[in-house]
N, C-alpha and C positions, 0 to 999 in steps of 0.2 A: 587596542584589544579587538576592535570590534574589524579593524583593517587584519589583523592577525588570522581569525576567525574564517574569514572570504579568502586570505592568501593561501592558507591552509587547505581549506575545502577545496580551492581551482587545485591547487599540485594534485591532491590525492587526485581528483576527476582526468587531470591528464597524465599522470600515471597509468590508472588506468586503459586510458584510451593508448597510449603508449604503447602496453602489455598486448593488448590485440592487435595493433600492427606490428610488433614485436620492432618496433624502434629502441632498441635496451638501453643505451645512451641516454636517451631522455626520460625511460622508467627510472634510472639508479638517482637522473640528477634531479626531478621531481620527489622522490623518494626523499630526498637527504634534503633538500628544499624544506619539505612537509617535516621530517625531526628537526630540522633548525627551530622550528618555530614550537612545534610541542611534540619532545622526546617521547612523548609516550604515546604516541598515535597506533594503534593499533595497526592499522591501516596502512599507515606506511611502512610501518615492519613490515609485513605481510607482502605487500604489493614489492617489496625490496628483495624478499623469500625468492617470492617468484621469478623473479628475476636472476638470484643466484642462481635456484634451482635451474630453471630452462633457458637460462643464458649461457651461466658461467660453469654449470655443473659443479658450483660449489656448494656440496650435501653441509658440509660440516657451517658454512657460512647458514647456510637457509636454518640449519638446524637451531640458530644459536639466533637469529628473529625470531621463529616460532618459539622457543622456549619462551624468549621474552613478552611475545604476543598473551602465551599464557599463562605467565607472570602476570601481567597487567589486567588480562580478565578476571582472574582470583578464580570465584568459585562456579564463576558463569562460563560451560564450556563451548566454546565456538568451533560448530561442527567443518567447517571450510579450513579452519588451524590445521582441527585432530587428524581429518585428512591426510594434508599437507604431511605433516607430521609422519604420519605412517608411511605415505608414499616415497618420504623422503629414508626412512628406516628399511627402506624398501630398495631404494634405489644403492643405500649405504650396503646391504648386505649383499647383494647384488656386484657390488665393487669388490669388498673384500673375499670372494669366493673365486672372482676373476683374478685376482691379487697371487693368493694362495696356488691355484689351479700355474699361474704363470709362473709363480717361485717355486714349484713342487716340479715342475718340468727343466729347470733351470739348476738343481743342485740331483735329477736323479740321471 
């Protein structure tokens, strides 16, 4: 438990550090490291987010951690989520009007 505890806290910590050098590689596999040992890390969702979002551009992937992220807060809202969150509804709308704009030039 208490080896668990520290294996857990280093992933998250070099995640992190990860995310600022933008080594994505070793955010995702930290990341998935950090849920092997407790699925419900906030933290590793999040830092996982991040990653989809500014790695992989995958809106719908990041979207679908931060739900979970707050899932698992309940009633306590975490303004670095709600954020994300927005940014990422952001980024989704953003896609689907370039979508549109491209299938609309395409069938006139």
């Amino acid at each position: 438990s208490e080896v668990d505890t520290l294996k857990l806290s280093l992933y998250l910590n070099l995640a992190s550090c990860y995310i600022k050098l933008e080594v994505w590689e070793q955010v995702v596999r930290n990341c998935t490291d950090a849920l092997a040992i407790d699925p419900s890390s906030v933290k590793a969702l999040f830092r996982r987010s991040t990653y989809l979002e500014m790695h992989k551009k995958d809106w719908d992937g990041a979207m679908k951690d931060l739900k979970k992220c707050q899932e698992l807060n309940g009633e306590k809202e975490d303004s670095l989520v709600t954020k994300a969150v927005e940014r990422i509804k952001r980024h989704q709308a953003k896609e689907k009007a370039t979508e549109k704009k491209m299938w609309g030039k395409a069938f006139s």
